[in-house]
C-alpha positions, 0 to 999 in steps of 0.5 A: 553489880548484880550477877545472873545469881541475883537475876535468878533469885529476882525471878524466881520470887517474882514468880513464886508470887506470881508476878511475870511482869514484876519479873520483867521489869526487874530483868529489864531494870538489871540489864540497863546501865547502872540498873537504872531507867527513866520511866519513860525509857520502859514505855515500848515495853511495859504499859504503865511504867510509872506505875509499875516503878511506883509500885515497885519502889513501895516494896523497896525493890527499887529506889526512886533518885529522882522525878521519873528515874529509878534504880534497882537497890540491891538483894538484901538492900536494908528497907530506905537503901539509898546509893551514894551521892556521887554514885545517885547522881551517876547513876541519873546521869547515865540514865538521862544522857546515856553509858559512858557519857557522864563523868564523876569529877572534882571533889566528888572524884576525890572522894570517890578515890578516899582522898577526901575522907566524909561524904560533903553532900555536893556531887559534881558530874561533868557532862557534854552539855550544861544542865542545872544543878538539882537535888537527889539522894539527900544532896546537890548535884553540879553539872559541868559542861564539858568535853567529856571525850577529853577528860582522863576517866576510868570505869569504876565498879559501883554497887549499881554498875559501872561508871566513869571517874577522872584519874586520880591525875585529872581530878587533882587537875580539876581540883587545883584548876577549879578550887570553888567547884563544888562548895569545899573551896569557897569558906576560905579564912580571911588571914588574921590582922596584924 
């Protein structure tokens, strides 16, 4: 999560190279849930934001998760940072359908609670409305319709922000209630002939 120190270098090296709008746009970017925007969101404030999000992922100070949706990567990122799987899809998820709306669940929760010890390369996010699955952060992502009001989440801090997690409860729940969700449960072995 980035403090108003982070904020305060950002600035600051922006207007040491003499970019106020640099600066801007980066201040707006920190200030948003889990530091990402959909480049149409920053139309009202800035004029070519794609382009100003282009520009800024070029120089790495920002991550492009996927077609118009940007993240600010962290002070001190190594160049090629990437969040995540769970924690990309969270973040375009929370931009698209907005704070505190969409929820890690199934085996990504899993994961997120270290029950499930390797990254598996499938996220699965529930959200109030169905949306196709898609690609991201070198995984796919899996949406499940769901009432998200219902579902036992907590915040969790990331290192872009916070975001909504099923209980560790809820998704031993999901797990046992939808096995195949995800990918994991589908290779099951046949028992051997007798």
């Amino acid at each position: 999560m980035l403090t108003m120190l982070d904020v305060s270098k950002m600035l600051t090296l922006c207007i040491v190279e003499g970019n106020i709008m640099v600066a801007a746009a980066l201040i707006s970017l920190a200030g948003r849930p889990m530091s990402t925007v959909r480049a149409v969101d920053l139309a009202d404030e800035f004029t070519g934001p794609r382009q100003e999000l282009k520009r800024l992922a070029d120089n790495g100070a920002v991550v492009r998760l996927a077609r118009g949706v940007y993240a600010l990567a962290p002070l001190g990122a190594r160049p090629g940072w990437l969040p995540e799987l769970e924690v990309a899809a969270m973040a375009w998820a929370t931009a698209v359908y907005g704070d505190r709306v969409p929820i890690l669940m199934g085996l990504s929760a899993a994961r997120f609670h270290h029950a499930i010890p390797r990254a598996i390369g499938v996220a699965v996010v529930a959200l109030p409305v169905q949306h196709r699955p898609m690609e991201i952060a070198g995984g796919r992502v899996v949406f499940v319709a769901r009432d998200v009001a219902a579902v036992h989440a907590r915040a969790e801090t990331t290192e872009l922000g916070q975001m909504l997690v099923t209980s560790p409860e809820q998704t031993l729940v999901d797990l046992v209630s939808r096995p195949t969700l995800g990918g994991m449960g589908q290779r099951r072995r046949r028992p051997p002939a007798i």
